[in-house]
C-alpha positions in Angstrom: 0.0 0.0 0.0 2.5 2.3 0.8 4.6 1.4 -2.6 1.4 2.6 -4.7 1.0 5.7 -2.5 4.8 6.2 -3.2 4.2 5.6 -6.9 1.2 8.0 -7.2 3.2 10.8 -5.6 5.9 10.1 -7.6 3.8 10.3 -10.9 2.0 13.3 -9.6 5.2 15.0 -8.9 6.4 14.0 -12.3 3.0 15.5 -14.0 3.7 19.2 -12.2 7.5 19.3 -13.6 5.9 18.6 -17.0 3.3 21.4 -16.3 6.0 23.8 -15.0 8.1 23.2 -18.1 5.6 23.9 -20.6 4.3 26.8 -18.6 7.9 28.1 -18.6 8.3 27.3 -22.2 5.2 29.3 -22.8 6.4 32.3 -20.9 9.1 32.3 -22.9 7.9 32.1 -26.1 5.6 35.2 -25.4 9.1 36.8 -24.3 10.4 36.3 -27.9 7.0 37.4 -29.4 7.1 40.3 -27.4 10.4 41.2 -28.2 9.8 40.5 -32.2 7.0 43.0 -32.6 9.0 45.7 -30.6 11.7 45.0 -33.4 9.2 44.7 -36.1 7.8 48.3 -34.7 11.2 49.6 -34.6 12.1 48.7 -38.2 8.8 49.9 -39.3 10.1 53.4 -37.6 13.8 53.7 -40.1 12.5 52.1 -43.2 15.3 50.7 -45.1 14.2 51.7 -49.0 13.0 55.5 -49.7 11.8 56.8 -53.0 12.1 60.6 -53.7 10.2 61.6 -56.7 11.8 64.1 -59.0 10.8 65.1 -62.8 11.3 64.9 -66.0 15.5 63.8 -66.9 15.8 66.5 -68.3 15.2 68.6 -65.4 16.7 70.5 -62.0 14.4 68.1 -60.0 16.3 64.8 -61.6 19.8 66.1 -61.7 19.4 67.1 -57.9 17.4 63.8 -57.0 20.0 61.9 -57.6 22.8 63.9 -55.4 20.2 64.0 -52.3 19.5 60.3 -52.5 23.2 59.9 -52.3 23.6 62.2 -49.8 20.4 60.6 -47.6 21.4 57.0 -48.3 25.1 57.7 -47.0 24.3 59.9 -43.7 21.1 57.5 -42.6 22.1 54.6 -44.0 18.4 54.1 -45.5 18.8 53.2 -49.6 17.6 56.1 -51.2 16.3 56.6 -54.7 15.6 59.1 -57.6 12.9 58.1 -59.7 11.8 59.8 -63.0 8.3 61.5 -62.4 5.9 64.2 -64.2 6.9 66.3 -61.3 4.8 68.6 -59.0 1.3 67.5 -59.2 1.8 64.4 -59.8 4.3 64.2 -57.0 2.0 65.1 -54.6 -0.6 62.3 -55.3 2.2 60.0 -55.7 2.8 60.9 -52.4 -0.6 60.4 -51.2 -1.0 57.0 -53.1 2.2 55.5 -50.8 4.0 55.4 -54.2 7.4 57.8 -52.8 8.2 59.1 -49.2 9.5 62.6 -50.7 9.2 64.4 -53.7 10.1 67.3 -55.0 7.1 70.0 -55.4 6.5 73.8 -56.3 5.7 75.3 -53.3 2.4 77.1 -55.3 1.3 73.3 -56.2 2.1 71.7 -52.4 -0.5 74.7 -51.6 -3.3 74.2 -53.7 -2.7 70.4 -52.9 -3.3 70.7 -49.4 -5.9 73.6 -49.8 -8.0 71.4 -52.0 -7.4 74.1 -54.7 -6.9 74.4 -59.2 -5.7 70.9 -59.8 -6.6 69.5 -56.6 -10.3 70.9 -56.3 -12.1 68.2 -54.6 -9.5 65.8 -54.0 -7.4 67.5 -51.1 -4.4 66.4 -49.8 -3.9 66.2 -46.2 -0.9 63.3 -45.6 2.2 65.7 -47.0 4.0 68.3 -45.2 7.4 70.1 -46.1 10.6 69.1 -45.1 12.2 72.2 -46.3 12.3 75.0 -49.2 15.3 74.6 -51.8 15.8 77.7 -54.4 13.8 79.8 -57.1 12.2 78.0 -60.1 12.3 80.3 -62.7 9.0 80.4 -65.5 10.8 80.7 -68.4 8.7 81.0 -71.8 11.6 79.7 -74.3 11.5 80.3 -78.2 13.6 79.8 -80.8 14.9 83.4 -82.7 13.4 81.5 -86.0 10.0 81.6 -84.5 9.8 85.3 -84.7 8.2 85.5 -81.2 9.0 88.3 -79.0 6.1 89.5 -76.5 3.0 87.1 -74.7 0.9 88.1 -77.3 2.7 86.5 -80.3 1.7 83.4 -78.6 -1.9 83.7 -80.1 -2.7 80.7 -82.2 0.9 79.3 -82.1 1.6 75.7 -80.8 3.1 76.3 -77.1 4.1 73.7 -74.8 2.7 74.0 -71.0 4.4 71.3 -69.2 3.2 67.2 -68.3 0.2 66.6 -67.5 0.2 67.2 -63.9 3.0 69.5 -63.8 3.6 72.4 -62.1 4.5 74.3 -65.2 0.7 74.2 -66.3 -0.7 76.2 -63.6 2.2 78.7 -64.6 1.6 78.9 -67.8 -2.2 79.5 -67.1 -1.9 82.0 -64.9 1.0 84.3 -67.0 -1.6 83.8 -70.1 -4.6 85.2 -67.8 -2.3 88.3 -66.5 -1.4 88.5 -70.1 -5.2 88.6 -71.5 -4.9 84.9 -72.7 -6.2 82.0 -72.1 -5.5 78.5 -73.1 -7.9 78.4 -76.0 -6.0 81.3 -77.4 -3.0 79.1 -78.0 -2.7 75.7 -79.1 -1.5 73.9 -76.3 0.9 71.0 -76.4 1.1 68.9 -73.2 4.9 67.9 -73.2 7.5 67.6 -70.9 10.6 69.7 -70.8 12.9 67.1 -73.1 10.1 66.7 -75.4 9.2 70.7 -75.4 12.7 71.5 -76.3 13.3 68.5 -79.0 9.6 70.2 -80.6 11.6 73.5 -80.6 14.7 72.2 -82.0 12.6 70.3 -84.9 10.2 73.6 -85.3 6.8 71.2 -84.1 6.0 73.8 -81.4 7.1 77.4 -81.6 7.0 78.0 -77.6 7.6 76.4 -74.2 7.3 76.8 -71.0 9.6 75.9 -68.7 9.8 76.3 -65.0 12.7 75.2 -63.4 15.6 76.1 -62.1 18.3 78.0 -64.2 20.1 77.0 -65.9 18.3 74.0 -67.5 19.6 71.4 -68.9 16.7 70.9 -71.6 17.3 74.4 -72.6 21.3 74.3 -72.7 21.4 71.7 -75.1 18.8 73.4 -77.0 21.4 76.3 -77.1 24.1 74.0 -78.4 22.2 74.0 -81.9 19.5 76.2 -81.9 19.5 80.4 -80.8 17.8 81.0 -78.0 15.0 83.6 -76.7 13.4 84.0 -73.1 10.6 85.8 -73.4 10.5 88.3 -70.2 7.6 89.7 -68.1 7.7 93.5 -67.9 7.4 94.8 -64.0 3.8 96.0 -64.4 2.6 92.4 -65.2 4.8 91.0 -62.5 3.5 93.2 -59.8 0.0 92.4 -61.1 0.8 88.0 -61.0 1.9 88.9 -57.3 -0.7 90.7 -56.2 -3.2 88.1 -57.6 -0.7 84.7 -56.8 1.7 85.8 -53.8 4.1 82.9 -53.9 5.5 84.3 -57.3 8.6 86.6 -56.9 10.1 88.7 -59.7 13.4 86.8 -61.1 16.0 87.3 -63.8 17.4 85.2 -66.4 20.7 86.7 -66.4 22.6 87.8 -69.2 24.7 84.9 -70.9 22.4 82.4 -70.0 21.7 80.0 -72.7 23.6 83.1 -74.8 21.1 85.5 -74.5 22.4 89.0 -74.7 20.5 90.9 -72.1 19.4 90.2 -68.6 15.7 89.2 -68.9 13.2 89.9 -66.6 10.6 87.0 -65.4 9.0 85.4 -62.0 9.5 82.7 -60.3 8.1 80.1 -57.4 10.4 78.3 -55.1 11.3 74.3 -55.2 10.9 72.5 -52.3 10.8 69.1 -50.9 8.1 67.3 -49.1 7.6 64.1 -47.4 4.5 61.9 -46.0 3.7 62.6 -42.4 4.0 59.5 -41.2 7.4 59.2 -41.8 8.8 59.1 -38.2 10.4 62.3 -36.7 13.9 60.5 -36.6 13.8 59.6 -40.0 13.1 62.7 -41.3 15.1 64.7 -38.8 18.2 62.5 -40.0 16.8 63.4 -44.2 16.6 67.2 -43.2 19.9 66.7 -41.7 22.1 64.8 -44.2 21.0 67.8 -47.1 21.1 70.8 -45.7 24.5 70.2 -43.4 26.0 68.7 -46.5 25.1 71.8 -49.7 28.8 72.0 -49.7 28.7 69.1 -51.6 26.3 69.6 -54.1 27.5 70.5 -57.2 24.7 71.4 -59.3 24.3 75.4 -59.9 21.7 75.6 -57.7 23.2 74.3 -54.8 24.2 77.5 -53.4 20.6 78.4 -52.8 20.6 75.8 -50.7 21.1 77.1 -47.8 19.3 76.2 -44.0 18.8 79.8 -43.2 16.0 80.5 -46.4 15.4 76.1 -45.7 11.8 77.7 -44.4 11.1 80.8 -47.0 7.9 80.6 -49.0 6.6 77.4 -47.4 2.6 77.7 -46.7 1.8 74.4 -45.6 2.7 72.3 -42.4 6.3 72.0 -42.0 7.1 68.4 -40.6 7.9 67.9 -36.9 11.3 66.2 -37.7 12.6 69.0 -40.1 11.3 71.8 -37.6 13.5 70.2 -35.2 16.6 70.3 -37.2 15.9 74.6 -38.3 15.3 74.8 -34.5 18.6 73.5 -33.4 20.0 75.8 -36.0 18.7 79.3 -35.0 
């Protein structure tokens, strides 16, 4: 009797060590789950792959993309690239689709996209904010001297180029034909991008372009190579009126010796600037704002010395992210 007590304690003593052990190994395996997610959540915060969406090649946007997702991959060590876009507009519901993190954008078009406005009327934008201003883009109407334009009002019934669908350049060229008492059934307008604008010139397809961007551009250099060169300029009167009317323009020059032009010609402009989703962490963006503007020194594009943090916050009218005000903060 006392051997089958023995053996029933024995058994029973045996059953709660098995019942410890799983309950241990159970503990423990919600210890690992536990610290899985917090590593899933903390990967989810430094995403290893951005996209920055730029413009056309033949652009300022591209040709700067690519030397700030250099620039971002080295400092943060997240793989950044420059990917070919239609630019502005589109950039910003690129954004808002999840296809890009930051993009490149006009700071008139990241207005009326988060105001609902123009392009964007009924399909506002409310998941971008700015990570910082970058330098003037300059609306340049180019012609060709065998085209025999010379004012805004030559333009009437000739074949004009007004930018990508979805570019910023079309609400430009819109709103310089309405100060100008034109419209865009007075022209015929050609929906190209700057490349193609500038190959139509150089062939003698379209007689006009516009082209906002930053100067000098690329697609308008090698246009100079073979063909002569015109910027049509906006006199100060008109200017002032555009401002009054749209206050993110500012008056501008083409300077003298640009694309061989022979006088300094008077024009507008809007500023470039970069913005971001919002939920891109504060980190992550802190470290983007970080690794361009402490680095403009090495940016070798002409327009790199507008880069500059001090302006970084010039001309923005939307919400400016929490993770780039941190890094203008720390530089006041």
């Amino acid at each position: 009797m006392k051997i089958k007590k023995f053996k029933l304690l024995m058994l029973l003593s045996a059953i709660a060590l098995l019942i410890l052990a799983a309950c241990g190994t159970d503990s423990g395996t919600g210890s690992n789950d536990k610290e899985d997610t917090n590593g899933d959540a903390a990967s989810s915060e430094k995403p290893k792959f951005l996209s920055l969406l730029t413009g056309g090649t033949q652009g300022t946007y591209y040709a700067l993309g690519g030397t700030f997702a250099d620039l971002i991959t080295t400092e943060t060590g997240i793989k950044t690239t420059a990917e070919v876009s239609q630019a502005s507009a589109a950039n910003m519901t690129a954004l808002q689709e999840g296809k890009g993190e930051i993009a490149f954008v006009q700071t008139d078009i990241a207005y009326y996209a988060t105001e609902g406005k123009l392009m964007f009327d009924g399909k506002k934008i409310d998941t971008i904010a700015a990570l910082g201003a970058l330098y003037p883009e300059t609306v340049q109407l180019v012609t060709t001297e065998a085209s025999g334009i010379k004012t805004y009002a030559d333009l009437k019934g000739k074949k004009v180029s007004v930018g990508a669908p979805g570019s910023g350049t079309y609400a430009n060229a819109e709103q310089l034909l309405e100060i100008h008492g034109l419209t865009m059934d007075d022209i015929k307008a050609q929906n190209l991008d700057f490349g193609e604008s500038t190959d139509g010139l150089q062939s003698g397809q379209i007689d006009a372009a516009f082209i906002t961007a930053g100067t000098p551009t690329g697609a308008v250099e090698a246009l100079n190579a073979t063909t002569k060169v015109n910027i049509i300029g906006v006199d100060a009167g008109k200017a002032d009126e555009l401002i009054a009317k749209y206050p993110y323009y500012a008056k501008d020059t083409v300077k003298a010796g640009t694309y061989g032009i022979a006088n300094d010609t008077e024009t507008v402009s809007v500023l470039a600037m970069l913005a971001v989703n919002k939920d891109l962490s504060d980190d992550v963006v802190y470290e983007m704002t970080k690794a361009i503007y402490d680095n403009t020194n090495k940016i070798s594009h002409a327009k790199g010395a507008f880069i500059k943090k001090e302006t970084a916050l010039d001309g923005i009218s939307i919400d400016i992210h929490p993770g780039a005000q941190k890094y203008f903060d720390e530089k006041k």
